[in-house]
Every structure is written in structure tokens, then in C-alpha cells.
N, C-alpha and C positions, 0 to 999 in steps of 0.2 A: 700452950697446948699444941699450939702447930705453928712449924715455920713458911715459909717457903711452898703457895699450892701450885705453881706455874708446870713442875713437874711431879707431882704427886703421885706416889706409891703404897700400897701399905707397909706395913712395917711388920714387914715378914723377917724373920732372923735367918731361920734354916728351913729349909734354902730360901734366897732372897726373888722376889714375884721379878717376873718379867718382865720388860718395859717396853712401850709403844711403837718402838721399832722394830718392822717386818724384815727382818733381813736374816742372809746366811751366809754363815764364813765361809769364802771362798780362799783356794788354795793355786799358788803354782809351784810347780814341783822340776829342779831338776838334778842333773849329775855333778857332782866335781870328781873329780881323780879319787878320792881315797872315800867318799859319805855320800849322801844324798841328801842334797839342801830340802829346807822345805819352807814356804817363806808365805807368813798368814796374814793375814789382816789383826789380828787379834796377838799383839805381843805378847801376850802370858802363853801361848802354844806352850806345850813339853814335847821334846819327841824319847819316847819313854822305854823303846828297845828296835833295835839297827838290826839285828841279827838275820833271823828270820823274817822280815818284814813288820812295817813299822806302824807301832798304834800310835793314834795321835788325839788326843781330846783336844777339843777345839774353844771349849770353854769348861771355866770351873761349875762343880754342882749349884742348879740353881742358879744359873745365869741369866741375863734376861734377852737369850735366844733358845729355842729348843735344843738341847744339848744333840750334839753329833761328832762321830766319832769318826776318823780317816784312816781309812786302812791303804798303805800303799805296799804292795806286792810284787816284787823283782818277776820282772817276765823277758826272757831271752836278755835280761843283763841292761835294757834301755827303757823297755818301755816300763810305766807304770797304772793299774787301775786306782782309782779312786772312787771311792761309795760312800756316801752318808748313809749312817747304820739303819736310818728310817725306809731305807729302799734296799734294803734284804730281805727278801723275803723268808719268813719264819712256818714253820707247818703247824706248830701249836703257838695258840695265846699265852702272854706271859703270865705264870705262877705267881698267884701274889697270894694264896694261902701263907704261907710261910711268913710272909709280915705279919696277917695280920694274927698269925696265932702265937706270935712273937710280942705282939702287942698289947693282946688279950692275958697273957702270961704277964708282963712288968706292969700293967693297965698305965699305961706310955698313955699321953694325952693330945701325941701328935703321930699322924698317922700320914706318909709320904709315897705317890702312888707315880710322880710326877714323872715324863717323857720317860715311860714306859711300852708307850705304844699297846695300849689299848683302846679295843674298840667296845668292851664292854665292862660295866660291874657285875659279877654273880649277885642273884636278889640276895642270897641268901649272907653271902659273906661280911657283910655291915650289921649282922644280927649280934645282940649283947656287945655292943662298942657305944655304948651312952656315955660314957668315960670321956672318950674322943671331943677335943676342941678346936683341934686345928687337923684338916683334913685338903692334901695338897693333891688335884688330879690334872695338872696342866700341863698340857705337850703333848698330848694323845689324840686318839679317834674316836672321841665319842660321840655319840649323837644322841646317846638317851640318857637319862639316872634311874636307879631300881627307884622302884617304891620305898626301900627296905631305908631309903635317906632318910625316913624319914624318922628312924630311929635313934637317929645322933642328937638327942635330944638337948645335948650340951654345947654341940659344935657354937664355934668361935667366929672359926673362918675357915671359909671356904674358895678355895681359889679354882676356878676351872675355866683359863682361857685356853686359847691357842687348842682350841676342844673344834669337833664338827655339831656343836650342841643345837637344835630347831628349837621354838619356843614348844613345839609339841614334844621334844625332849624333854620339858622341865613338867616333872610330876607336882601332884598338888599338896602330894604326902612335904614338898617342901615348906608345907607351911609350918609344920610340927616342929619347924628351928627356930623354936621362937628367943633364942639365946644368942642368935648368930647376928654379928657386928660388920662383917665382911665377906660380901659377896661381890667376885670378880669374875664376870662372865665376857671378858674381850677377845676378840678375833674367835667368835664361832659365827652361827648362821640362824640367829636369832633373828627371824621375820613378823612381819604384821604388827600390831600393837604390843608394847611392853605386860608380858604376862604378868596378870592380875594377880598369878599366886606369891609370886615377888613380892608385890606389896602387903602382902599381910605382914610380912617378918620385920613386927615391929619396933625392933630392937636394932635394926640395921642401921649403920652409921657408914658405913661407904659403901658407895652400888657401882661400878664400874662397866660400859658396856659397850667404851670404843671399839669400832670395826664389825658392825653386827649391819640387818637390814629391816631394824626395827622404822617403822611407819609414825607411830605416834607414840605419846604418852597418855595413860588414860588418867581419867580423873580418880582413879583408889590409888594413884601415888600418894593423895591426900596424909593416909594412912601409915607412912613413914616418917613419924614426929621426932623421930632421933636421928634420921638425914642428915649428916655435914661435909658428905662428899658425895656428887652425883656427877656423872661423867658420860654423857652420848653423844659424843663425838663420835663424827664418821660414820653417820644411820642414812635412812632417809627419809627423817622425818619431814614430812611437808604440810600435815594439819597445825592448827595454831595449838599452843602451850593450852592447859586447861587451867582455869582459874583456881585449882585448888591446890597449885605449885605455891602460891603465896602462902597456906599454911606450912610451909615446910620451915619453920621460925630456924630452926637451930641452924643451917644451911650454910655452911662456910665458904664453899668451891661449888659453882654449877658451870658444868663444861658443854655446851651448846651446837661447838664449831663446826661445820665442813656438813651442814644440814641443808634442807630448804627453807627454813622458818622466813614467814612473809611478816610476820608481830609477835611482840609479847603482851600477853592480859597485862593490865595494870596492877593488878593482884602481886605481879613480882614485886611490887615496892615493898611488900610485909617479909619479906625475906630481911629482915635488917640485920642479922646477923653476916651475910653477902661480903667476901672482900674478894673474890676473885670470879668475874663474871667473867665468861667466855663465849661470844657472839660471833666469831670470826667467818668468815666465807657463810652466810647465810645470804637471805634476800630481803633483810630487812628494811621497808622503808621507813620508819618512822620508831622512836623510843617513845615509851610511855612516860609521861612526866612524871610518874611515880617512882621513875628510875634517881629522883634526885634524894628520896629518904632512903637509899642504900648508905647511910652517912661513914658507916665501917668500910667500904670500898676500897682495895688497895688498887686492884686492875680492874681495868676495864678496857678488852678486845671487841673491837665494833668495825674493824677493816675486810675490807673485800664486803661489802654491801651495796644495797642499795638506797641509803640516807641521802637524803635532801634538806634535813634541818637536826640543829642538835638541839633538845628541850634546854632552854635557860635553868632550868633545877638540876641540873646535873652539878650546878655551883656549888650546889652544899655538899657534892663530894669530896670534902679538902681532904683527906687523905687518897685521892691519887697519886700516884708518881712518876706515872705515866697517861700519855694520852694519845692514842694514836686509830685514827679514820683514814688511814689511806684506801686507795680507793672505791672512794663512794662517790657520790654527787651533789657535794656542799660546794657552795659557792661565797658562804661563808659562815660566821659563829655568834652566837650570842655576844654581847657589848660584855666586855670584862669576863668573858669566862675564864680566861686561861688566868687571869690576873688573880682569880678568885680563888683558885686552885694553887696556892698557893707554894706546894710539896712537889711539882712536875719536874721530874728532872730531862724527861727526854719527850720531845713534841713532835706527831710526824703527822701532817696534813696532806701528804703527798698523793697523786692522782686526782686529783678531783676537780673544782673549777673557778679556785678563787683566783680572785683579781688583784685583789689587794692584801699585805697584810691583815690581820685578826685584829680587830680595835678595842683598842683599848690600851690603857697606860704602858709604859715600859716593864713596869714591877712583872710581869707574864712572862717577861723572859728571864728573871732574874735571878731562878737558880736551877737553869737547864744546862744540861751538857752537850745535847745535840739537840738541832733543831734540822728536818725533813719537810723543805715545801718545794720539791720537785715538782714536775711533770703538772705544772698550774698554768697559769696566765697573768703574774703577775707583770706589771709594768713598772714597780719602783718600787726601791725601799725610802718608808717615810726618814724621814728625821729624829733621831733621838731614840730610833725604836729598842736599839742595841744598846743604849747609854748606861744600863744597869746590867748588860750580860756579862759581867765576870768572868764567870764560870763556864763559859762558851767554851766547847773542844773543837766538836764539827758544827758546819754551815752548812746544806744542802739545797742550792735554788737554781738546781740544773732543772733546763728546759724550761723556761718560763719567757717572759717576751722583756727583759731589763736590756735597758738600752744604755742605762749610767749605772755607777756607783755612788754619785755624791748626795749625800745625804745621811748614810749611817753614819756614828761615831768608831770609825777604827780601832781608834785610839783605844777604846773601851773593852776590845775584843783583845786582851794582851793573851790569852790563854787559849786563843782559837790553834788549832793544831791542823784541822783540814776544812779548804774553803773549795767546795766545789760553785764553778758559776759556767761550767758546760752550756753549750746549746741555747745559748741566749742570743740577743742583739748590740753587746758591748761593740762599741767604737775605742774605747782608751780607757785607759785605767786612771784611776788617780794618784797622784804622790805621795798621800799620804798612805799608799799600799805597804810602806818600809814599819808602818807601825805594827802590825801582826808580826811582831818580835819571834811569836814560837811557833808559827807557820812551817808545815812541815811536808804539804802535800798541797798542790792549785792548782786546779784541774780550768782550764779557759778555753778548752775546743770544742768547736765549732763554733765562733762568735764572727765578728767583722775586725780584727783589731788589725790598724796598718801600722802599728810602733810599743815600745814599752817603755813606760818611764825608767829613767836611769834610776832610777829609788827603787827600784824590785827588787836589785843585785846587792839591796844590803839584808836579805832573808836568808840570815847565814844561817838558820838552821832545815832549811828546805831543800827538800828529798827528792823530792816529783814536782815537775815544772811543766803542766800537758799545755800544747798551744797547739796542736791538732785544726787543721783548716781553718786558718785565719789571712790575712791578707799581710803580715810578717812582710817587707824586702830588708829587714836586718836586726840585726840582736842589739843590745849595749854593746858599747864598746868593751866595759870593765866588766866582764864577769868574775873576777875572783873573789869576789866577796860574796859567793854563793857557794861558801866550804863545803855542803854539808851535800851538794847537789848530786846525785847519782842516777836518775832519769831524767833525760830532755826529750820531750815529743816534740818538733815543727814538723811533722808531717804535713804537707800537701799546703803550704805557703807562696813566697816569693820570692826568697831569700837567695842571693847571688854566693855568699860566702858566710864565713864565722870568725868572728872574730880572733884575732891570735891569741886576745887574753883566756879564751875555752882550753889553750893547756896548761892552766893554771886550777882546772879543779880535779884536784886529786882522788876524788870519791866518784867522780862517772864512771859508769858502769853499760848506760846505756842512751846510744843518739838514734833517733828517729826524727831522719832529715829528707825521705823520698819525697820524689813529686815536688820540688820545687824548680829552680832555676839556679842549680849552686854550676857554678865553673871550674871552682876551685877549691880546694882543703888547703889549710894553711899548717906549715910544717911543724907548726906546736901541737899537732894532735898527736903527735907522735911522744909526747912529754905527758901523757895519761894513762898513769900504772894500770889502773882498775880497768881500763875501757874492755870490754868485751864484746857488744854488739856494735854495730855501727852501719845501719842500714842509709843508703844512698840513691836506692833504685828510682830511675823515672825522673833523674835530670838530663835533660834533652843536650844541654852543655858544657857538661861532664868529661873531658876530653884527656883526664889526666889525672893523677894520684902522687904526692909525696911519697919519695922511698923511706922520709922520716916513720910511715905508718908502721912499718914493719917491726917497730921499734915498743909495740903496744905489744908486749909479749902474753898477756891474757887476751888477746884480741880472739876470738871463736867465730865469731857470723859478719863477715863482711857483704853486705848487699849490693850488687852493682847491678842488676838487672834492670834491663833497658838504658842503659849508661854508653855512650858512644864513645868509648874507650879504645883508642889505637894501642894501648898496648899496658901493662902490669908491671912496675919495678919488681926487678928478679927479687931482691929480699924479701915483699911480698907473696911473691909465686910459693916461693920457699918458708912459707911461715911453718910449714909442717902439718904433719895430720892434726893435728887439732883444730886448724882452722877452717872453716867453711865458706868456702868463697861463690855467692852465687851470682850471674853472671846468664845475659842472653843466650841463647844457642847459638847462635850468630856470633860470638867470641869464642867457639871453642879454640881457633886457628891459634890464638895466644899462649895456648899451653901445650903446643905443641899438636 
């Protein structure tokens, strides 16, 4: 019946409903010799007649941004205006007689009013249209509905975002729809409590009212027993839920996020029909342990709160497959949850204030692809914890207080592809680092590390090598077994030189070597197709340059600033405009 509710729409054919994004096509517009470019955000642009000045629609009918049209106008030959058609001003309202007696003639069952730019219905003009199912008024200025709505006795659906609608705009005559399935009232200016006459229309199966400044939900939500898409995100709601959300059994998608909610009634555990709970940026302190009979459950968003423990019944959620509380204020999780949750493919615990890994057996990680425990305080990984992650892609344990590696099974991580361990306490790596075979990104700066084991240069398929502020005075000597390598960060190290085997990797592209203590480059740099950056700025000892460098014919950004350079090989100098050579003020005398 339904796939996928994470971005949820209705299913609107013609034209297709708008979607949650606030934005508008922007244009830059200029000359060439013979046309005039015109260059959009929105690939599908047409530019539809050149002649006299050019129309441009900026999206298809029924987009999901208010449709706008670009008129650009040859004025003295250079310059150009541009207007979105919504800031024209017009001296009469647009005619919409003519549809709807177009309508009333085929008795058409869909009736399209949509970014039309009005700011009214005539009461009168929705009279004898009971016909009508689907009635589309989105993109406009309205702020009221006639009474006369309330004669669509048949309507289906009803879409009116992107509207100036108040909740004292919604007449009570809307209860008389008692037919209607879908109501989309997003991005208008719907205040105070969710109007009651809403709730009567007991037929409705999707309520939609992102971007509104509704305050609460009242308890005659009760009253919409055919509910299975409800969406208030983006209010501001800050009274608690009313216990009579729990009758809302059919309840597929409840979209909650970007509210103030401080709890939910325990009443939401009767929602068990529930696979997509959405809690996000609230001030939640605590879940109700009735959250654990949501057993249909696919997501569950509970990040950016204010939790401090997770109820142990959330166990019987096993169809999650995802689980993510960043940050909140757990410090840690129930015994076996994550083991228990059996389907998790991606875990992110990040921000919050644990110490140690999540206990409980290995099985918890054993069919994740990415795991997120950033910005914590761990001090070690136990032993063994990784022994069943397989299926590992990425690793994320930047900014935590780890001072070793030894302990996890490497060896086990054959599938790891990006290991972040940023911003820790590392002294040394260990040697069995050569075993993350598919390692493709490791990220190590800011740690303490004064060396690397020679075992890292057999990560032939690694891409990014960050070593960013570490206590580095030298690389391996063999680098060429790092084929696949194409950034090196040692920024801000120790390192006197680089080794000669570094013009042996054919795929750099970029060195970030400022702020150390280098003397010298060694003439093999100049044997690196790919290199194109090569930043060096802020070696105090720096005193000189291979004219081999010259010889890096994609070379673009040479950094030498703050470099006490007596002088530049001419071939250098001469690399051409394409290069950019930047350089203290204090060396202009070099170039003449």
C-alpha cells in the first residue's frame, strides 16, 4: 500500500503537489557574441523565443516550487531586467470563470486553480461543482475559503499550500467534505491550535501542515480514525500531545519534528500501526516505554533532543534499520539493545556523552554499514566488538579521548572503506592497519602521532591520507604502494622532507605540507602527472625549490607563503597563466 514515508507526498498526477522545499529559481544571465546565455539552477530551463525578448519558465506545470516565469528584456543592448511573474503587478484578479464553466460543461472531476495568483474564491463560483474531486489552489494569496467550499461535497483532495491561509481562514462549511482523503494545508499561516473543523472530516487519510504556527493539537484529532499520514513539522507546538492521538490506530507516518514537545502521552504506544515516527529537533526528555509496542516501526528520528535514557522496550522494535540519537544526552543504552534490533543497518550515537562503547555482544554490529560515535568520550575500543562487522563501510570515532587502537579485530573490518579517528589521543597506529584492505579514505588529524608504521603504504586502494597536526618528523620511506593515493594532508607537523619514493604515486593530486619544518623537496616531485596543488606555506626552512617542479605540468596552486625563498627556478616562474603561485609580499623583488 505504501512505500517509502521518509519523503512523503500525495499522489497527485496533474499537476504533481509541491514539496518541502522553500526555495526559488535563481538565474544569472549573460552576453556572448551572437545569443544570450542564460544559465539556471534547474536543468530542464527552455529558452522558448530569442527574438523579441525572452520567455523563460523556470519549471514544468505543477512543480514542486511555485511556478515563475523570466522575462528578460534587451535594454540599451547590455543590460537585462528580470521579474518573477508573481511581482507584476496586474489591475484585475485573474478570470477563473472560464474554467470553471469549462468544467461545469465536461462535469471534469478535476478542477486546477493552482499559481494563479489569487487572493480570493468568488463565494459564488464553486456553486453546482459537487462533481468535483480533486480541487488544486496552491501557489496563491489566499487567506480565506468561501463558505460556498462547502458544496464540494464529493471532493477527494484538496491541496492549498503555499497559500496565506489563518486558521480563521478555514470556514466550518469545511466540514461538509466529508468525502475528502487529502488535505494539504503547508507553508500558510495557520496559528493557535489545529482547527477543530479539520477534525471532523472523517474520511481524511493524509493531513499535511509543515510550515504553519500552529501551537498545539487538540484532543478532536481523536476524530480522524482513517489518519495514516499526519505531518506537523515545523509549528510551534509546545503543549504536550493529547492522549487521544493513541486512538489514531490506522497511523502509518507521524511527522512531529522541528517542534518544542517536552513528552509524548503513553497513549502513542496504541498507534501500532506506526512505521515512521518522526521526533527530530524537539525537547524531548524522556520516551514513553510504550514506545516499545510500536512493533511495525521502520524509523525512528529522536536526534537533536533532550534524552537522557533510552526505555529498554524499544527492543521489540526489530524492524528498525535505522537508529540514530545524535545529539542528545545519553551517556549510555540499555544492555543488548542494539543486539536486539537485529535489522540496523546504520547507528549514529553521535554527540552525546558516552564513554564507552554500547554493551553488549558483537552481534549489534553485525549487519551495519556505518557506525557514527563522534563527538563522545570514549576511551577505548573493547576487544572483539568488531569481530562480526562485515559489512562495515564507514567508522566514525572522531573526537573522542582514544589513546590506542589495539583491541578491535581489523582484520574483520575487510569492507571498511572510510575510517575516520580525527581529534583523538592516538600516539601510534598499529600494524595490523595493512589489514583494511578496502580502506579508501583515514582521516588521523589532530591526534599525537610522532611516526607511521611501514604497514599503512600497503592501503593500495586509499585516496585521502589526513594527518593534519600531528607530531610527524617523517613519512615511510616506501610510499609507492599507496597507488591509489590522491590527497595527502601533514599539515602543520615536523617533517624535515618527503620521501623520494612520493614521485612514485601517480594519482596525487593534492599535498598539504604547510607549517612544518621541510628544507627541502626532493626532485621526484617533479615525476607526479596528477599533482596540481602543492601547498608549502610556513616552512621557516624552506630556502629552495627543484626546477624538477616545473615539470608537474597540471600543477595550478603552488603555496609558498611565508617561505624564506632566495629565489624561484626560471621554469617555475614560467609555468604559465595557469599557475598560481602564492608567495609573501616580501618576495615580490623575485618576479621582477
Amino acid at each position: 500500500m505504501f512505500g517509502s514515508f521518509e519523503n512523503f507526498e500525495p499522489n497527485v498526477s496533474n499537476p504533481s503537489v509541491s514539496n518541502d522545499m522553500d526555495s526559488d529559481p535563481y538565474f544569472q544571465i549573460h552576453e556572448s557574441s551572437n545569443c544570450t546565455r542564460m544559465l539556471d539552477i534547474n536543468p530542464k530551463c527552455l529558452i522558448k523565443d530569442s527574438k523579441h525578448g525572452t520567455r523563460l519558465s523556470s519549471r514544468k506545470r505543477g512543480s514542486d516550487i511555485s511556478k515563475k516565469t523570466v522575462f528578460v528584456q534587451p535594454h540599451d543592448g547590455k543590460l537585462f531586467k528580470v521579474v518573477s511573474k508573481h511581482s507584476i503587478k496586474k489591475t484585475k484578479p485573474p478570470d477563473i470563470s472560464k474554467e470553471v464553466a469549462q468544467c461545469r460543461e465536461s462535469h471534469s472531476d478535476y478542477l486546477d486553480f493552482s499559481n494563479m495568483n489569487l487572493q480570493q474564491i468568488p463565494h459564488a463560483i464553486l456553486k453546482d461543482l459537487s462533481f468535483i474531486k480533486d480541487l488544486f489552489l496552491y501557489g496563491n494569496k489566499l487567506t480565506t475559503l468561501p463558505s460556498s467550499i462547502g458544496h464540494l461535497t464529493n471532493l477527494r483532495r484538496l491541496l492549498l499550500q503555499q497559500n496565506w491561509l489563518t486558521a480563521a481562514g478555514i470556514p466550518n462549511e469545511i466540514t461538509k467534505l466529508t468525502n475528502l482523503e487529502q488535505l494539504d494545508l503547508r507553508y500558510n499561516r495557520l496559528d493557535g491550535p489545529l482547527p477543530t473543523c479539520i477534525c471532523s472530516l472523517h474520511n481524511l487519510e493524509h493531513l499535511l501542515l509543515t510550515y504553519n504556527k500552529l501551537t498545539h493539537i487538540v484532543d478532536e484529532i481523536k476524530y480522524l480514525k482513517h489518519l495514516s499520514v499526519l505531518v506537523i513539522s515545523r509549528n510551534l507546538i509546545r503543549q504536550d500531545l493529547p492522549s487521544s492521538i493513541g486512538e489514531l490506530t490506522k497511523l502509518v507516518k507521524l511527522d512531529l519534528s522541528f517542534n518544542h514537545i517536552t513528552s509524548l502521552p503513553d497513549s502513542i504506544g496504541q498507534c501500532a500501526s506506526l512505521r515512521d515516527l518522526n521526533l527530530q529537533h524537539n525537547q524531548l526528555t524522556r520516551l514513553p516505554d510504550s514506545v516499545g509496542n510500536l512493533v511495525n516501526l521502520c524509523r525512528l528520528s529522536i536526534k537533536y533532543n533532550q534524552l537522557v535514557e533510552i526505555p529498554s522496550s524499544l527492543a521489540n522494535c526489530v524492524k528498525l534499520d535505522e537508529f540514530n540519537v545524535e545529539n542528545n544526552q545519553l551517556s549510555s543504552l540499555p544492555h543488548n539493545l542494539l543486539s536486539s534490533l537485529h535489522n540496523l543497518l546504520n547507528i549514529t550515537l553521535s554527540r552525546n556523552y558516552f564513554t564507552n562503547f554500547p554493551s553488549g555482544d558483537p552481534q549489534q554490529f553485525q549487519m551495519c554499514y556505518t557506525i557514527n560515535m563522534d563527538h563522545n568520550e570514549i576511551t577505548n575500543i573493547p576487544k572483539s566488538v568488531f569481530s562480526l562487522a562485515s559489512n562495515l563501510i564507514k567508522l566514525n570515532l572522531r573526537d573522542n579521548a582514544l589513546d590506542s587502537l589495539i583491541g578491535p579485530d581489523l582484520h574483520e573490518l575487510h569492507a571498511l572503506v572510510e575510517l575516520d579517528l580525527g581529534s583523538n589521543h592516538l600516539t601510534h597506529l598499529p600494524t595490523e592497519i595493512n589489514q583494511l584492505v578496502a580502506l579508501e579514505v583515514l582521516r588521523l588529524n589532530y591526534n599525537q602521532l610522532n611516526s607511521l608504521p611501514d604497514e599503512i603504504t600497503q592501503l593500495s586502494k586509499l585516496r585521502i591520507l589526513d594527518l593534519e597536526s600531528n607530531l610527524l618528523e617523517s613519512l615511510p620511506l616506501d610510499l609507492s604502494g599507496l597507488t591509489s593515493l590522491q590527497e595527502l594532508n601533514v599539515l602543520c607537523n615536523r617533517l624535515k622532507t618527503f620521501p623520494p619514493s612520493i614521485g612514485q604515486l601517480s594519482k596525487l593530486k593534492v599535498i598539504m605540507a604547510g607549517e612544518n619544518d621541510i628544507t627541502d623537496i626532493p626532485v621526484e616531485v617533479g615525476n607526479i602527472p596528477t599533482l596540481h596543488d602543492l601547498h608549502l606555506n610556513n616552512n621557516p626552512n624552506l630556502n629552495s625549490l627543484p626546477a624538477e617542479l616545473s615539470l608537474c605540468s597540471k600543477l595550478i596552486i603552488l603555496n609558498l607563503e611565508s617561505c624564506p625563498l632566495r629565489a624561484l627556478p626560471e621554469p617555475i616562474v614560467q609555468g604559465g597563466s595557469a599557475m598560481i603561485i602564492y608567495v609573501s609580499l616580501k618576495l615580490n623583488h623575485m618576479f621582477g
